[in-house]
C-alpha positions as CSV (number, residue, x, y, z in Angstrom):
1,X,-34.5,22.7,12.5
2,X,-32.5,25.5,10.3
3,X,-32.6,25.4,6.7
4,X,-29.5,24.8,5.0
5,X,-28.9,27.4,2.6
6,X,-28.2,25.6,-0.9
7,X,-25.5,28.4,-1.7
8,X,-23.8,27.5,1.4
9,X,-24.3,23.6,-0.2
10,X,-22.9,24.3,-3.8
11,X,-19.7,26.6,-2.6
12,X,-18.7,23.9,-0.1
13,X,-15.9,22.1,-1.0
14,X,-16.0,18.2,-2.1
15,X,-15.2,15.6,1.0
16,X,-12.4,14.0,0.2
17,X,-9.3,14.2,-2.2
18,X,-9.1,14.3,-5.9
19,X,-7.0,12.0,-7.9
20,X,-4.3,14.7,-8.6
21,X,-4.4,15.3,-4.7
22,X,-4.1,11.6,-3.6
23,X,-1.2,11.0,-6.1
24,X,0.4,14.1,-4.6
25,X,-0.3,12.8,-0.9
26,X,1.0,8.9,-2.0
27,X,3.8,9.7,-4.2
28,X,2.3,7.6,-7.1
29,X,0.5,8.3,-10.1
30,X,-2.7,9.2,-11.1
31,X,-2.5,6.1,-13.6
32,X,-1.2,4.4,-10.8
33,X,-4.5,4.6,-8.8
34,X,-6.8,4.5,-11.7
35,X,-4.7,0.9,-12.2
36,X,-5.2,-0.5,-8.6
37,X,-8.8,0.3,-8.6
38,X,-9.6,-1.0,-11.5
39,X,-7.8,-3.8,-10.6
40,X,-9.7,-4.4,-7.4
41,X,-6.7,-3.6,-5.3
42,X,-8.4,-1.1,-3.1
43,X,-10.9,-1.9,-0.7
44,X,-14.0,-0.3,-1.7
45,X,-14.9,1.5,-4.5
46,X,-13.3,5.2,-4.4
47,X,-15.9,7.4,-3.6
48,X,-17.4,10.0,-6.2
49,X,-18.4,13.8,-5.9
50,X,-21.7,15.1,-7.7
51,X,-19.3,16.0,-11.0
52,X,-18.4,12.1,-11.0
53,X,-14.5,13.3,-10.2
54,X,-13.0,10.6,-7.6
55,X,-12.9,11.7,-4.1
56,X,-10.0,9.4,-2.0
57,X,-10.5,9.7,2.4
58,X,-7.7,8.9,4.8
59,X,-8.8,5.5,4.7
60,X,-8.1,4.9,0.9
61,X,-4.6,6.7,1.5
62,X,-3.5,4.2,4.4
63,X,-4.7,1.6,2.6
64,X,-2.8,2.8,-0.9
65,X,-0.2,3.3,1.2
66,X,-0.2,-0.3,2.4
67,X,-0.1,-1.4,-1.3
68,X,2.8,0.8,-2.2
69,X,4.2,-1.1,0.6
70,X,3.6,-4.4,-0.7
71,X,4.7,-3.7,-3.8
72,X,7.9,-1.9,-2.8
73,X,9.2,-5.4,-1.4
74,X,8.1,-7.3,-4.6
75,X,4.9,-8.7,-3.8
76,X,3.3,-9.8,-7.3
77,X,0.1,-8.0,-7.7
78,X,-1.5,-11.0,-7.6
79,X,-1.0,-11.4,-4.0
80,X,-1.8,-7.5,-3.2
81,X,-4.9,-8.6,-5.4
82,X,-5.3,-11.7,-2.7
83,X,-4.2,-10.0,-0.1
84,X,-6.9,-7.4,-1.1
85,X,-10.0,-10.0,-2.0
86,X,-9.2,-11.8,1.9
87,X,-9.2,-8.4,3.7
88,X,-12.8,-7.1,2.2
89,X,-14.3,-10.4,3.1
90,X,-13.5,-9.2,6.3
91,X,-13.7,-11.5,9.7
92,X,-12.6,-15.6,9.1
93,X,-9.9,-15.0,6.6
94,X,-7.2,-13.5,9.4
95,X,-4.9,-17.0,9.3
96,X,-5.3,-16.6,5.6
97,X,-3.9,-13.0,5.4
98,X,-0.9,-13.8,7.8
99,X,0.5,-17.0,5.7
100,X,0.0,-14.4,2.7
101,X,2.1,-12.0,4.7
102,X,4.5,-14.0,6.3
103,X,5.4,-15.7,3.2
104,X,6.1,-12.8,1.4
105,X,8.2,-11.7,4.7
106,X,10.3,-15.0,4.1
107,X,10.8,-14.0,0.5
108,X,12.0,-10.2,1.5
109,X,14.2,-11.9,3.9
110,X,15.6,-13.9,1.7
111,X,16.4,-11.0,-1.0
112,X,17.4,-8.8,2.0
113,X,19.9,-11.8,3.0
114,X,21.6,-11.8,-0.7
115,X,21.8,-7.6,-1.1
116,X,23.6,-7.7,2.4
117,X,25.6,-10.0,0.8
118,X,26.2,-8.1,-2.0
119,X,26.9,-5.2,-0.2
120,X,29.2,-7.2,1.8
121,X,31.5,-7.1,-1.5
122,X,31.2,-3.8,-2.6
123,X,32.3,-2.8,0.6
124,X,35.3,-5.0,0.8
125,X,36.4,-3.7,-2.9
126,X,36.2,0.0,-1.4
127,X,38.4,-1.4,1.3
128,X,40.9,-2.7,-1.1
129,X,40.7,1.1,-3.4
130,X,41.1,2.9,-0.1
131,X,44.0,1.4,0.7
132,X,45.5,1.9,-2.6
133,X,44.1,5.5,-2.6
134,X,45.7,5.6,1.0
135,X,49.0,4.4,-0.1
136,X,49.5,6.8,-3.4
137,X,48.5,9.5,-1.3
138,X,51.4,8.7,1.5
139,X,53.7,8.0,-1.4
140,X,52.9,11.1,-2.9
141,X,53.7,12.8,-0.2
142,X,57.2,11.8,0.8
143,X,58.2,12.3,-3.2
């Protein structure tokens, strides 16, 4: 068996991503992630390199990118934090985790529903300006 040679170990480069690197990759902050972990929103404790400096995998940036997710359609962080807590305890908690999810679907669907709705009358007041708009402009154009 080779020897490793211990420069080759202390000029390697840390596994992983730092904070400022994961914030980049996520689009959030780095108080952003210092807040869901220690809120127990993440699934495992973020790994650490030898300096102590948080090292994020692939696996903690799907997972924050789940959470950003969740919390982009309004899911109070005490369901992430739910949602989080059945998902670590792993295997038997699966019809727990989908009446979390699909209760929160009902509620998106529900906001979705009233900001179509919405939308429905912004669009028919830009109907009714273009028309006027429409109508100046013809006027205007036969004066």
């Amino acid at each position: 068996m080779a020897a490793v040679s211990t420069a080759t170990a202390v000029t390697a480069p840390p596994a992983g991503l730092s904070i400022a690197e994961a914030a980049e990759r996520t689009g959030l902050t780095t108080d952003t992630l210092r807040y869901y972990e220690k809120d127990g929103l993440l699934l495992r404790a973020v790994g650490r390199s030898s300096s102590g400096h948080r090292r994020y995998t692939e696996a903690d940036l799907r997972w924050i990118g789940l959470l950003s997710r969740l919390r982009a359609t309004g899911m109070p962080i005490r369901d992430v934090r739910r949602y989080a807590d059945l998902v670590r305890a792993g295997s038997g908690t699966e019809a727990d985790r989908l009446e979390l999810l699909r209760a929160h679907r009902r509620v998106v669907l529900d906001q979705l529903a009233e900001v179509t709705e919405h939308l429905g009358a912004i669009d028919q007041k830009i109907g009714i300006y273009e028309d006027v708009v429409a109508r100046q402009e013809s006027e205007a154009a036969r004066a």
